[in-house]
C-alpha positions, 0 to 999 in steps of 0.5 A: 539524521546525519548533517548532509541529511538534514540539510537536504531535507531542510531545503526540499519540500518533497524531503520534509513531507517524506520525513513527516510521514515517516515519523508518523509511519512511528508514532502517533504524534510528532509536534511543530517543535520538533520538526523545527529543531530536525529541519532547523527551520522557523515553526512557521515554516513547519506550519506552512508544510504541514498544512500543505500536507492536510490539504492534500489529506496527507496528516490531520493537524492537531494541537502543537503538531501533526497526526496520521488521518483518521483512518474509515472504521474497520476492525482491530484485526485490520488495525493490527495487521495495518501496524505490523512490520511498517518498516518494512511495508513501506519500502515494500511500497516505495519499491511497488510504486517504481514498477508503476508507469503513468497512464496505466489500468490498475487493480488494487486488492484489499491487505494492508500492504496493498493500501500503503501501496496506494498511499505511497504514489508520487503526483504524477501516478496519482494524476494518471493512473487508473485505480480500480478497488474493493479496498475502503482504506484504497477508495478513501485514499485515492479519492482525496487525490486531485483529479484522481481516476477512481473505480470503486467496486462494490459488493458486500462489506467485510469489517475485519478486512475492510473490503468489499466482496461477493457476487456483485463485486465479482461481477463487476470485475470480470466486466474490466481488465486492467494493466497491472494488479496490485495483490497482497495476501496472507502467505505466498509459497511454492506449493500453495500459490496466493493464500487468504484466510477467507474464502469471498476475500480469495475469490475477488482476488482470483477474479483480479488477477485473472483479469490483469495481464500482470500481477505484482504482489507485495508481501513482508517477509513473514508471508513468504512460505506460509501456507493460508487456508484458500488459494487466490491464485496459483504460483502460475499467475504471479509474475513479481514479487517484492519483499523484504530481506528477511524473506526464507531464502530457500522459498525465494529460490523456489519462487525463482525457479517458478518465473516470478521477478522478485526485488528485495527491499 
C-alpha cells in the first residue's frame, strides 16, 4: 500500500478489518507481526483488533495471528468454486451490497457469490435487513450477527451445494415475498436466462425469484454467456446484473437490450 494508504488504514477501525479479510480473502494466514509492520502499530493493538473481529465471527485466532472461520462441512466442489475468481467475487459483493437498503426483505440463494454477498454487509443491513435462505454458508453467517433477523428455510440437504432444496423448501418460499432476491447461478445469457446444473437447485431459485419483486443477481465474468443445463428463470425476470470487467461485452450488450441494470465492477 501506498503511505497515504497506510496512514488511513492505520487510523481507522473499519479500514484495518477490511484490509485483514482481504489478506484473508488471499491466504490462509496473515500473522500479528505482519499486520503490525503494514498498519505500523504496536501488536497489542493488532491483537485488540483481531479479537474485536472473532467476537464478531469474522476470523478465528490462531497462534502468532489470524485465519478465516471455519467454514460448516460441505463438498470440495462448493470449496472450489467458494475459491475461484475471489478478487473479483468480492468487488461483485461490495457493489451488491450498495444496492441494499435498511429495513428491506431479502432472498438469498445457494452459490458462493451469494454467500460473500452476505459476508460483506455493513452494521446497519446486518441489523435491518430481513435474510431469508436455503444457503448453509448464508444461515451460518447471518446467525453469528448481533440482533440479526434470520429465516432459514428448510428442506432436503444438498452437500455439493451446501443448500437446502425440495418440496418443503419450495413450499416455504411461495408462502413469503421479499423486497429483493439475492441469486447467483451457473451461466446468465441472453437465450437461456438463469442456468444451474441441478435440477431441485433451479427449481428454489425460480420460486425465489418469483416471489420477489426485484432480482439482483451476481455472477463473475466467466458466467456470463454460459449456458447451464436447467434454467432458474428467464432473462425476463432479472432486473440487475453485477459482474466484472472481464465480462464478454457482446452478451453484456444483448443483456441491455433485454432491460436488465447491469454495474461492472
Amino acid at each position: 500500500m501506498s503511505v497515504s494508504e497506510t496512514n488511513a488504514v492505520r487510523g481507522s477501525v473499519a479500514a484495518r478489518r477490511a484490509r485483514i479479510l482481504e489478506i484473508l480473502d488471499t491466504q490462509d494466514f496473515v500473522s500479528v507481526k505482519q499486520l503490525s509492520e503494514e498498519f505500523e502499530l504496536t501488536e497489542m493493538s493488532v491483537r485488540r483488533d483481531l479479537t474485536s473481529m472473532v467476537n464478531d465471527g469474522l476470523i478465528t485466532r490462531v497462534r502468532g495471528g489470524a485465519a478465516k472461520p471455519p467454514v460448516a462441512a460441505g463438498s470440495p466442489q462448493y470449496a472450489q468454486a467458494a475459491n475461484r475468481n475471489l478478487q473479483a467475487k468480492r468487488a461483485i459483493a461490495a457493489r451488491a451490497v450498495e444496492l441494499l437498503t435498511p429495513g428491506l426483505s431479502a432472498f438469498f440463494y445457494s452459490g458462493s457469490t451469494v454467500a460473500r454477498v452476505a459476508a460483506s454487509l455493513p452494521e446497519d443491513l446486518r441489523t435491518t435487513l430481513t435474510v431469508v435462505t436455503n444457503s448453509l454458508p448464508v444461515i451460518a453467517e447471518a446467525s453469528s450477527w448481533q440482533d440479526s433477523h434470520l429465516v432459514a428455510i428448510g428442506g432436503t440437504y444438498l452437500p455439493a451445494y451446501m443448500t437446502f432444496v425440495g418440496p418443503q423448501a419450495v413450499q416455504t418460499v411461495e408462502g413469503m415475498h421479499a423486497d429483493v432476491a439475492v441469486i447467483g447461478c451457473d451461466g446468465l445469457s441472453s437465450d437461456a436466462g438463469l442456468t444451474t446444473p441441478h435440477q431441485l437447485v433451479a427449481e428454489i431459485g425460480s420460486t425465489l425469484v418469483r416471489q420477489a419483486t426485484r432480482s439482483i443477481v451476481v455472477a463473475d465474468s466467466t458466467k456470463i454467456g454460459r449456458r447451464g443445463f436447467t434454467q432458474i428463470a428467464p432473462i425476463s425476470a432479472v432486473d440487475v446484473l453485477v459482474t466484472d470487467s472481464e465480462a464478454d461485452e457482446d452478451e453484456l450488450a444483448r443483456l441491455r437490450s433485454a432491460g436488465i441494470e447491469i454495474f461492472i465492477v
